[in-house]
Each structure stands twice: as C-alpha cells, then as structure tokens.
C-alpha positions as CSV (number, residue, x, y, z in Angstrom):
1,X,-8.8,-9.4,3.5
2,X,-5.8,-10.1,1.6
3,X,-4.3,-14.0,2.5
4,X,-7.1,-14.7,5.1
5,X,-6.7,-18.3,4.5
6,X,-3.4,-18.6,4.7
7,X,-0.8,-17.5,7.0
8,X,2.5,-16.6,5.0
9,X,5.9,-18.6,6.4
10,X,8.0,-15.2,6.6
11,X,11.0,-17.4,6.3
12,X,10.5,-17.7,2.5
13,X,10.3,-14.1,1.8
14,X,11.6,-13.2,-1.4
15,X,14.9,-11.7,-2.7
16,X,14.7,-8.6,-4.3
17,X,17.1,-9.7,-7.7
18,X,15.8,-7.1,-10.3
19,X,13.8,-3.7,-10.0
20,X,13.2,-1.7,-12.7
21,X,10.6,1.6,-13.6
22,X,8.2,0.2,-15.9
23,X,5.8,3.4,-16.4
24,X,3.2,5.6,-15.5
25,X,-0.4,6.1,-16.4
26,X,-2.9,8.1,-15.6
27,X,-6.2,5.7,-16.4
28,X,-6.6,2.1,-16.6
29,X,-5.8,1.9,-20.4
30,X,-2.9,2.9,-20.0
31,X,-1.4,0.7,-17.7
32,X,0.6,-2.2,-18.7
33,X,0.3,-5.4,-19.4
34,X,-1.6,-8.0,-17.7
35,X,0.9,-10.6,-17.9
36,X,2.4,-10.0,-14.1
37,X,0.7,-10.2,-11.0
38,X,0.1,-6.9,-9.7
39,X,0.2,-5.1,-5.9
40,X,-0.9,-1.4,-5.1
41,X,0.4,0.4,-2.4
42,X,-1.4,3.8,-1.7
43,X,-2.4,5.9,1.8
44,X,-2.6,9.3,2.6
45,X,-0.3,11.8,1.8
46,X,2.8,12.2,3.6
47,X,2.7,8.7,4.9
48,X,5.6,7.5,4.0
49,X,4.8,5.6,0.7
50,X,8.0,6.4,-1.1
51,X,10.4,5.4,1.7
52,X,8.6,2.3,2.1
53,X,8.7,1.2,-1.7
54,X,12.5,2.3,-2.0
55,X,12.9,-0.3,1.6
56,X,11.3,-3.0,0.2
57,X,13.3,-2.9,-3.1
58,X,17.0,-2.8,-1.4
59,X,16.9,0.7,-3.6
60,X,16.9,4.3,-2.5
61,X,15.8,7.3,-4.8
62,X,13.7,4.3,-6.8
63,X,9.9,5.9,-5.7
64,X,10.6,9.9,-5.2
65,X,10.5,11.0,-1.4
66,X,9.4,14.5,-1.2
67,X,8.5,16.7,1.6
68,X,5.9,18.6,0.1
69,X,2.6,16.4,0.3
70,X,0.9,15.2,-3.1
71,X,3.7,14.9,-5.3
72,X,2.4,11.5,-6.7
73,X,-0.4,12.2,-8.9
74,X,0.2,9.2,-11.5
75,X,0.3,5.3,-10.6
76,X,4.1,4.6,-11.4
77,X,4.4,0.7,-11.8
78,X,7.8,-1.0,-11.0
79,X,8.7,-4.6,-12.1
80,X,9.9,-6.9,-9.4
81,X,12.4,-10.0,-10.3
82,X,10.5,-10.0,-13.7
83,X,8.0,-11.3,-12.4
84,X,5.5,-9.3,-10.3
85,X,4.6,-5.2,-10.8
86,X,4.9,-2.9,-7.3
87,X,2.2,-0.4,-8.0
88,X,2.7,3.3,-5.9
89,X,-0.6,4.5,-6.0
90,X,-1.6,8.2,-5.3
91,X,-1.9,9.2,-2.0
92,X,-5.3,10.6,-0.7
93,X,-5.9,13.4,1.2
94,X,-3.9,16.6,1.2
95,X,-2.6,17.5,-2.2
96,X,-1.6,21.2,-3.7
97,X,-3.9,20.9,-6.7
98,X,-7.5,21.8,-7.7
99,X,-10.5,20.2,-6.3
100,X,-10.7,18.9,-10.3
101,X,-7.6,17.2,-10.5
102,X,-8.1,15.5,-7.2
103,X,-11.5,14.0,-8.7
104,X,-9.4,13.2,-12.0
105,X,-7.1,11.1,-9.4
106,X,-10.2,9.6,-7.3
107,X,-11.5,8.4,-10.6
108,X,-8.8,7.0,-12.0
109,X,-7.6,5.3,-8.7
110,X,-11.0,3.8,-7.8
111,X,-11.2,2.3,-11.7
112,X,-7.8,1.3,-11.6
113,X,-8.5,-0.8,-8.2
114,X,-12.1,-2.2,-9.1
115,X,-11.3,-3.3,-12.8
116,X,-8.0,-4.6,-12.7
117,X,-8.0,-8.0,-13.6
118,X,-4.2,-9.0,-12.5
119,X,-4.5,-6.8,-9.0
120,X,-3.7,-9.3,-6.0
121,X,-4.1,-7.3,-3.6
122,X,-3.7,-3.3,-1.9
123,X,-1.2,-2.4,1.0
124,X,-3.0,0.4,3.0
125,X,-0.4,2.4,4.9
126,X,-1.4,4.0,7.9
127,X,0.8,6.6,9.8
128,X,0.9,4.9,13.0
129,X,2.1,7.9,15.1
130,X,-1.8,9.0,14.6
131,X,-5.2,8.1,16.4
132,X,-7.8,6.6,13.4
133,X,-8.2,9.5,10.8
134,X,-11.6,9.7,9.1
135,X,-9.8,9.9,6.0
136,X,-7.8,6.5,6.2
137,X,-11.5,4.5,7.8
138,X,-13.5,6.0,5.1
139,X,-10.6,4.4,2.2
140,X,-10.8,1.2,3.8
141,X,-14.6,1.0,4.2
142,X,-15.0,1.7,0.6
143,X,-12.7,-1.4,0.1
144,X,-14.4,-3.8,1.9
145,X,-17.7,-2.6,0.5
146,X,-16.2,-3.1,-2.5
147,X,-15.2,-6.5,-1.9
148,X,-11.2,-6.1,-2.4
149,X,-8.3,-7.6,-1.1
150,X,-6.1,-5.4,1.5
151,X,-3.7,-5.6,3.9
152,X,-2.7,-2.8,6.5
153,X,0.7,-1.2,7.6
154,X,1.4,1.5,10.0
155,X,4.4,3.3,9.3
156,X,7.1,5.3,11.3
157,X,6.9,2.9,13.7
158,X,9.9,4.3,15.0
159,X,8.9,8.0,15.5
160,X,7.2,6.7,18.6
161,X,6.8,4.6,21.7
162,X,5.9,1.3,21.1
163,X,3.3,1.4,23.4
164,X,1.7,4.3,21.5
165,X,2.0,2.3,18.2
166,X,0.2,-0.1,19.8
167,X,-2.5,1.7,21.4
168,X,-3.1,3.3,17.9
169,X,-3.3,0.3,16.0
170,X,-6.2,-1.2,18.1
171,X,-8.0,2.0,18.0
172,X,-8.0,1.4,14.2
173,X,-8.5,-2.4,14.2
174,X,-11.7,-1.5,16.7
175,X,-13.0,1.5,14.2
176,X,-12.9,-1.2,11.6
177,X,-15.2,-3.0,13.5
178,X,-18.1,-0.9,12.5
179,X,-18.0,-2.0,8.8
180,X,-15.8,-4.8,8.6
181,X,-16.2,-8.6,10.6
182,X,-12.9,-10.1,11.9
183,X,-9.6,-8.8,12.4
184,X,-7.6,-7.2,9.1
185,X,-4.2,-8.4,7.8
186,X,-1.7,-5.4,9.4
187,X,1.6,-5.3,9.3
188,X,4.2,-2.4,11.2
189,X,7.1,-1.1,9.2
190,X,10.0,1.7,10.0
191,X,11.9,2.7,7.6
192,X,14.8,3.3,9.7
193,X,15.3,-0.2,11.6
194,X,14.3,-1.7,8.4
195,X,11.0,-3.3,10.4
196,X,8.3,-5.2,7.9
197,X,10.1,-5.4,5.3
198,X,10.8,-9.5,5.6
199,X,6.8,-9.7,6.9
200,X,5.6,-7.4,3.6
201,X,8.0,-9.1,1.0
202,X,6.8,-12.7,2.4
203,X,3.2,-11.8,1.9
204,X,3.8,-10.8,-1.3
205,X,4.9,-14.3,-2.2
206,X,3.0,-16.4,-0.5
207,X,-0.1,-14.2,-2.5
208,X,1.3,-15.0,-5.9
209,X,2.5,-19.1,-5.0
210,X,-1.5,-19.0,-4.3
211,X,-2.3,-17.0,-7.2
C-alpha cells in the first residue's frame, strides 16, 4: 500500500502555488520526462475523477468534467508547484467506444502503471454511494498482485448518509480481504464540502519527502 510505514502529519499538507497542463499520451513513450515524481489517479467511469483533480488543484475546468461516461481516453499529466506531475488516468469500465479501443486503453494503462520508473504511487477512487463493484475489486487485486503502491478514496461522500458511506467502505475494506493482508490506505472526499482534499494533498507530500 502506498505510505504503509508512515503515517502522513496532515498539518503539512501542501500549497497548491503553480498548476499547469503538461500533455497527453497515449503509450508510455510518450509520456514525459522522468525528472518529477509522478501520481496517477484513475477509477471507474463516472466517478468523479475530474472534479476531484480540479478540488485538489484550487482550479475548476483544469481536468474536463463531463456527463457522458468515458470521455478520458488519454493519460493527461499536470505539473504541480514544478515539482511533482498529477497524472488523470482513464477510467475503467463503461466507455462509448469499441471493444478495441478499450483494449488499446487497458494496454496502455497497465504498461504505463507497471513500467514507470518515477510513479509513487495510484489513488483508486471508489464511488462510495455503491456496495463493492466487481469492477473496482478486480482493478485493485490486479494491483496488489502486481506489487504496486495505492491508496483508496470514496467519492461523493456527500450524496449520502454517512452511515451508508460507512457501511460501504467496510464492505470493500472486507472484499479486500480475500486477496490482500491488512487494511488499505483509504481516504473519503466530496467535492462539494471540499472533504479529503487536506488528507490527499498531505499524502502526497509526505510520499515525495520519503521519496
């Protein structure tokens, strides 16, 4: 898991100074530089990816929010403070295009995660509104087979009761259970109270002091 031997002091959770759009590509060669420390956000569709990525930079309209499903179907790579890349992954799951292009995007996603060499670490977001999907337990067994760094969030905390949120959380921490020892790294965002967003950014930093 990502920062299992460490837990992050939230109170030293970094100020967002400088955000930029630094590209997109398609396969691994094609990606930027390896000079900057690098973390990938990706879930399934619809989630709430782009909302979360425009909270966490202090800037709206920064990561496109759409309401069809599927839109992203490039990683698009934004430089933090100069000094770290916010990668927005594409989501899994439901997307309006061919059963070939959403192999093209499995193939480049899965090389992009397992051979980047400057990759810290993957936020899995997980719409917390919903009992464990299939979907989102088989992503995250494949990334502890493969022996990468990841941290959870459940979004939209706010589209429900608290005690729901909570309720569905443990039924995914328990699922987890059946391919993965000890408890994951989660965190619970909403876009709309702004909730995570201090918790997510401190992680972050504490990952690259320890880098």
């Amino acid at each position: 898991m990502l920062l299992e031997t460490t837990f992050p002091n939230y109170s030293i959770a970094m100020k967002i100074q400088t955000t930029r759009f630094a590209g997109s590509a398609v396969k691994l060669a094609n990606c930027p530089d390896l000079d900057l420390p690098e973390f990938a956000f990706i879930g399934r569709s619809n989630v709430g990816k782009s909302s979360l990525i425009n909270l966490l930079t202090n800037k709206g309209g920064l990561a496109r929010v759409s309401k069809t499903p599927g839109r992203t179907r490039e990683m698009n790579y934004f430089t933090i403070n100069e000094s770290w890349n916010l990668v927005d992954l594409p989501g899994y799951g439901y997307a309006k295009v061919s059963k070939s292009q959403r192999d093209q995007f499995n193939e480049f996603v899965s090389e992009y995660l397992l051979e980047r060499e400057n990759l810290c670490g993957t936020f899995v977001l997980i719409d917390s509104r919903h009992s464990p999907q299939k979907i989102d337990l088989s992503f995250v067994s494949w990334l502890v087979e493969a022996g990468l760094p990841f941290a959870l969030i459940f979004t939209k905390t706010d589209k429900v009761k608290p005690k729901m949120v909570r309720e569905n959380i443990a039924l995914f921490t328990e699922a987890m259970k059946e391919f993965s020892d000890g408890e994951p790294v989660y965190f619970e965002s909403s876009t709309t109270t702004r909730d995570g967003r201090k918790q997510i950014l401190g992680h972050i930093e504490t990952a690259i002091r320890q880098r």
